[in-house]
VEXDREN-2710 file (C-alpha; in Angstrom, 1 decimal):
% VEXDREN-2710
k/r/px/py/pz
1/UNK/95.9/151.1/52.2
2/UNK/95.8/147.7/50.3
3/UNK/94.6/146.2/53.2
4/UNK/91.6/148.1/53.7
5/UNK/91.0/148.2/50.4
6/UNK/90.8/143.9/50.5
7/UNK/88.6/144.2/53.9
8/UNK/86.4/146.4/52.0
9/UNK/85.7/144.0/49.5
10/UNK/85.3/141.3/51.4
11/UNK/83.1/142.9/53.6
12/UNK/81.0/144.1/50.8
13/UNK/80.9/141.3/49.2
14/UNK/79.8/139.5/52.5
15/UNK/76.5/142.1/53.0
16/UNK/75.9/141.7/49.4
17/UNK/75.4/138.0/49.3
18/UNK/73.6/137.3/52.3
19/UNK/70.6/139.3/51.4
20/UNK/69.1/136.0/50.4
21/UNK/70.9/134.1/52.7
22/UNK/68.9/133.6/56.0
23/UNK/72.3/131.7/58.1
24/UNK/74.1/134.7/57.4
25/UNK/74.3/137.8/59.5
26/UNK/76.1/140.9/59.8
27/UNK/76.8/142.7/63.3
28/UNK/78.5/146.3/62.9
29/UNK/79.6/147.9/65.9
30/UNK/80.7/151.5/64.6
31/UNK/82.0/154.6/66.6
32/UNK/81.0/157.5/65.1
33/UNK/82.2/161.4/65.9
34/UNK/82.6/162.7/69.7
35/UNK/82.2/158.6/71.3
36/UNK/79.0/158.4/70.1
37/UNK/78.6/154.3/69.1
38/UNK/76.3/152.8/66.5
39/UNK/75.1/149.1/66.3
40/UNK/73.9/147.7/63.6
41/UNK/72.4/144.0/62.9
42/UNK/71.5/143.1/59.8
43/UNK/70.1/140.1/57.9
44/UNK/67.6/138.5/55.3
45/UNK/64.2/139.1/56.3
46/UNK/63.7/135.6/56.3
47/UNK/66.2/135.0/59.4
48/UNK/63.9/137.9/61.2
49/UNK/60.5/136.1/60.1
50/UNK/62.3/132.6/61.4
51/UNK/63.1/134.0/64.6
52/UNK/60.1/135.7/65.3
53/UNK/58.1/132.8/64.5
54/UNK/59.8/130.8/66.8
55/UNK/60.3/132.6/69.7
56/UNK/56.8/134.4/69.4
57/UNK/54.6/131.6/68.1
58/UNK/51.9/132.5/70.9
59/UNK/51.3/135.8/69.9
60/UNK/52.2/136.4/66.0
61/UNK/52.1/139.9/64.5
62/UNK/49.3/140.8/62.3
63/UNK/51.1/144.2/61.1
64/UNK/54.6/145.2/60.0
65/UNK/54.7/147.8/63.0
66/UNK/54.4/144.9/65.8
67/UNK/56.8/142.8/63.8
68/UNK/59.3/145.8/64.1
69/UNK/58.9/145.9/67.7
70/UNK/59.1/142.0/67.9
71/UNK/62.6/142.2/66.1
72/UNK/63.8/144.7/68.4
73/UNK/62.7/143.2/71.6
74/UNK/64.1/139.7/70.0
75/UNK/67.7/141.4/69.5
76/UNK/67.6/143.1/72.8
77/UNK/67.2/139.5/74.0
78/UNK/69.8/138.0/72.5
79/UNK/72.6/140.3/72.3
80/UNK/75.5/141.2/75.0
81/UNK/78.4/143.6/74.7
82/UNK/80.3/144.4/77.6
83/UNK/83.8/146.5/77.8
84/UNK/86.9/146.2/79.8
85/UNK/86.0/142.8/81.1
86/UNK/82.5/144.1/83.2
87/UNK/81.6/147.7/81.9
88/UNK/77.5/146.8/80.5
89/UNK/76.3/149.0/77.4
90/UNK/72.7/150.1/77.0
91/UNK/71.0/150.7/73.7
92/UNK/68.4/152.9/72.2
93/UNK/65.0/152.1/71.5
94/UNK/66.1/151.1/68.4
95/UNK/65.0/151.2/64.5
96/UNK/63.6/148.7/62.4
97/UNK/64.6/149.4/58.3
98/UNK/62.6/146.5/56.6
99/UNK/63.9/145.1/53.0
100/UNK/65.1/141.9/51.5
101/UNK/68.5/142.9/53.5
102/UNK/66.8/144.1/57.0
103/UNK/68.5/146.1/59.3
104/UNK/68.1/146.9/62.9
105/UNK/70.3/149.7/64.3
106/UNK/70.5/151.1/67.9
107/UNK/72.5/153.5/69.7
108/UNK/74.8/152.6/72.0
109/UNK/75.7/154.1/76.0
110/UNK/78.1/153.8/78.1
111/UNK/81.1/152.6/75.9
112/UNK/84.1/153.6/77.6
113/UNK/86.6/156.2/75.9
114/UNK/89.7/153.7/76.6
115/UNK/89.0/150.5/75.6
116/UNK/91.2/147.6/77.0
117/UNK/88.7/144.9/75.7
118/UNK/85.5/143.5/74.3
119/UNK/83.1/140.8/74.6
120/UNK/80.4/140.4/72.5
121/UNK/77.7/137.8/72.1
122/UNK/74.4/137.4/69.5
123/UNK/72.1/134.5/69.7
124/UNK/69.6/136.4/67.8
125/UNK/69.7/133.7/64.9
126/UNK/71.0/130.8/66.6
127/UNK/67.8/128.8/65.9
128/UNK/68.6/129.0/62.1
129/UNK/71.1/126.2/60.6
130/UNK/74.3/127.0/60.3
131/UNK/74.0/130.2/60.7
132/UNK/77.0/132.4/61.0
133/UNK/76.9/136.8/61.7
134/UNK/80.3/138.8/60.3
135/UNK/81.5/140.3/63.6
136/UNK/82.6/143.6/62.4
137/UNK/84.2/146.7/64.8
138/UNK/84.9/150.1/63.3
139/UNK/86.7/152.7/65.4
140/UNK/88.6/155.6/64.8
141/UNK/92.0/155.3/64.7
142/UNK/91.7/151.2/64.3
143/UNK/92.3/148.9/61.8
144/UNK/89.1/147.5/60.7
145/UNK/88.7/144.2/62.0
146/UNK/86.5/141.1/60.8
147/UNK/85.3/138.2/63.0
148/UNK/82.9/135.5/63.3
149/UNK/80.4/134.0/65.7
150/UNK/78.8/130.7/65.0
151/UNK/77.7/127.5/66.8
152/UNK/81.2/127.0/67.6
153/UNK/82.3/129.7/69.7
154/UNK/78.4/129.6/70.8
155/UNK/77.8/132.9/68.9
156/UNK/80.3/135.0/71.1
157/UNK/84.1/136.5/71.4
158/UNK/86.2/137.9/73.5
159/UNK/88.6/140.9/72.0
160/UNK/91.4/142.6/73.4
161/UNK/92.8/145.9/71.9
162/UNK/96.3/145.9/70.3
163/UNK/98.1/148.7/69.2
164/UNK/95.7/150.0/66.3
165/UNK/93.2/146.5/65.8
166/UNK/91.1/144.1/68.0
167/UNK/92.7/140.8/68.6
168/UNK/90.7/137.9/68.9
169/UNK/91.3/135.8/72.3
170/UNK/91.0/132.1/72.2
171/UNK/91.4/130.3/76.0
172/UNK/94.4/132.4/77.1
173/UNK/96.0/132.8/73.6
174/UNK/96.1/135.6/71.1
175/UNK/94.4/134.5/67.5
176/UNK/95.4/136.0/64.3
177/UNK/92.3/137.4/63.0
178/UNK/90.5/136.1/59.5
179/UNK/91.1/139.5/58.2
180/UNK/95.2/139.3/58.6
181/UNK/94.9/135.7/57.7
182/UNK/93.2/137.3/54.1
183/UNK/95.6/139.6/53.8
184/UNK/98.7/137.2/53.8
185/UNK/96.9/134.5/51.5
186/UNK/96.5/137.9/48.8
187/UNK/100.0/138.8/49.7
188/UNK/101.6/135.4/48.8
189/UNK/99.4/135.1/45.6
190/UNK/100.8/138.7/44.3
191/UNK/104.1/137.2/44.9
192/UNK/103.4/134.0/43.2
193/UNK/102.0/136.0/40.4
194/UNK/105.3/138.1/40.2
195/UNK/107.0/135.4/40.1
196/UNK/104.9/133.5/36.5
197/UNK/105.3/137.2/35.3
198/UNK/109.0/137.0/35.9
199/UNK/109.5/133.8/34.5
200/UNK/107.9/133.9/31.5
201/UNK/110.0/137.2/30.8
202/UNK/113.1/135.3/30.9
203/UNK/111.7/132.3/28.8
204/UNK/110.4/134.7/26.5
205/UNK/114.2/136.6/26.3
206/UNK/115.9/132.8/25.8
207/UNK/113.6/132.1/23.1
208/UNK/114.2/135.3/21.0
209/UNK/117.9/135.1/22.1
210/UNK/117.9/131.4/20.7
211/UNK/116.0/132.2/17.5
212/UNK/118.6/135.2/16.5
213/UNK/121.0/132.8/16.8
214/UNK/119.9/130.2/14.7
215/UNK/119.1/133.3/12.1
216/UNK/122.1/134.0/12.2
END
């Protein structure tokens, strides 16, 4: 319980701030009831409006509606998931939700019902500096897990499935995810903490012990 509760708001603090920050992306890959899956990208509107003016510069929009359709042709472009090593997804024709925060969200076919692994790459705002996208996979029964995709793993990951979580895979080696690396830096602090608490108990209990005596 503790732990979701610290992914939780860590994750919500992550979509929070980058509402206004255009290097920072979030991409939710959520199962929903019956295998139905639901991806979501989201972002400042500012990384959309960068992107589309780069990759589109020959024919800009002149109306919201064809940059919606720009955006979702643009993520179609630059996205890949693939399960169990070489099962291909499809998605939906998708939905643009426009705001400070924008969101594009599609539904997703073909994800298998047992999953052995995942791989999952999104360039869509790898033209923006230093940009970074939260890599974040909800499904029932899982722990839920927290990643990242950047310049340095060129925007992509490979996951296999442990018991109850995705584990990132790094060359031929498993990698302790950010989200259990979070976890044990709160669990040490609470222990550190315990430990002042505890402390300054006894010193107080000396020091009233001491003065009684001297009272006396």
């Amino acid at each position: 319980m503790f732990k979701k509760i610290v992914l939780f708001i860590f994750l919500l603090a992550s979509i929070t701030a980058k509402a206004h920050q255009p290097e920072v992306s979030t991409t939710m890959l959520v199962e929903k009831e019956n295998n139905v899956w639901i991806l979501q990208i989201s972002a400042s509107l500012t990384a959309f409006q960068q992107e589309i003016k780069t990759h589109f510069y020959e024919t800009p929009y002149k109306t919201p509606e064809e940059f919606q359709l720009m955006v979702l042709q643009h993520v179609k472009n630059n996205l890949k998931i693939r399960f169990n090593k070489n099962q291909e997804i499809t998605l939906s024709a998708g939905v643009v939700k426009l705001g400070h925060e924008t969101k594009v969200v599609f539904e997703v076919f073909g994800v298998p019902s047992n999953i052995s692994s995942v791989y999952v790459k999104n360039t869509a705002f790898k033209d923006i500096y230093k940009n970074q996208s939260a890599l974040v996979l909800m499904k029932d029964g899982f722990n839920k897990e927290h990643f990242v995709l950047n310049k340095t793993n060129e925007h992509s990951l490979n996951l296999e499935v442990g018991e109850d979580k995705f584990i990132k895979i790094v060359g031929n080696k498993i990698d302790i995810s950010s989200s259990r690396i979070l976890i044990a830096v709160m669990g040490v602090l609470i222990v550190l903490s315990c430990g002042v608490l505890f402390l300054k108990k006894i010193n107080r209990y000396m020091f009233l012990r001491v003065r009684k005596d001297l009272e006396d």
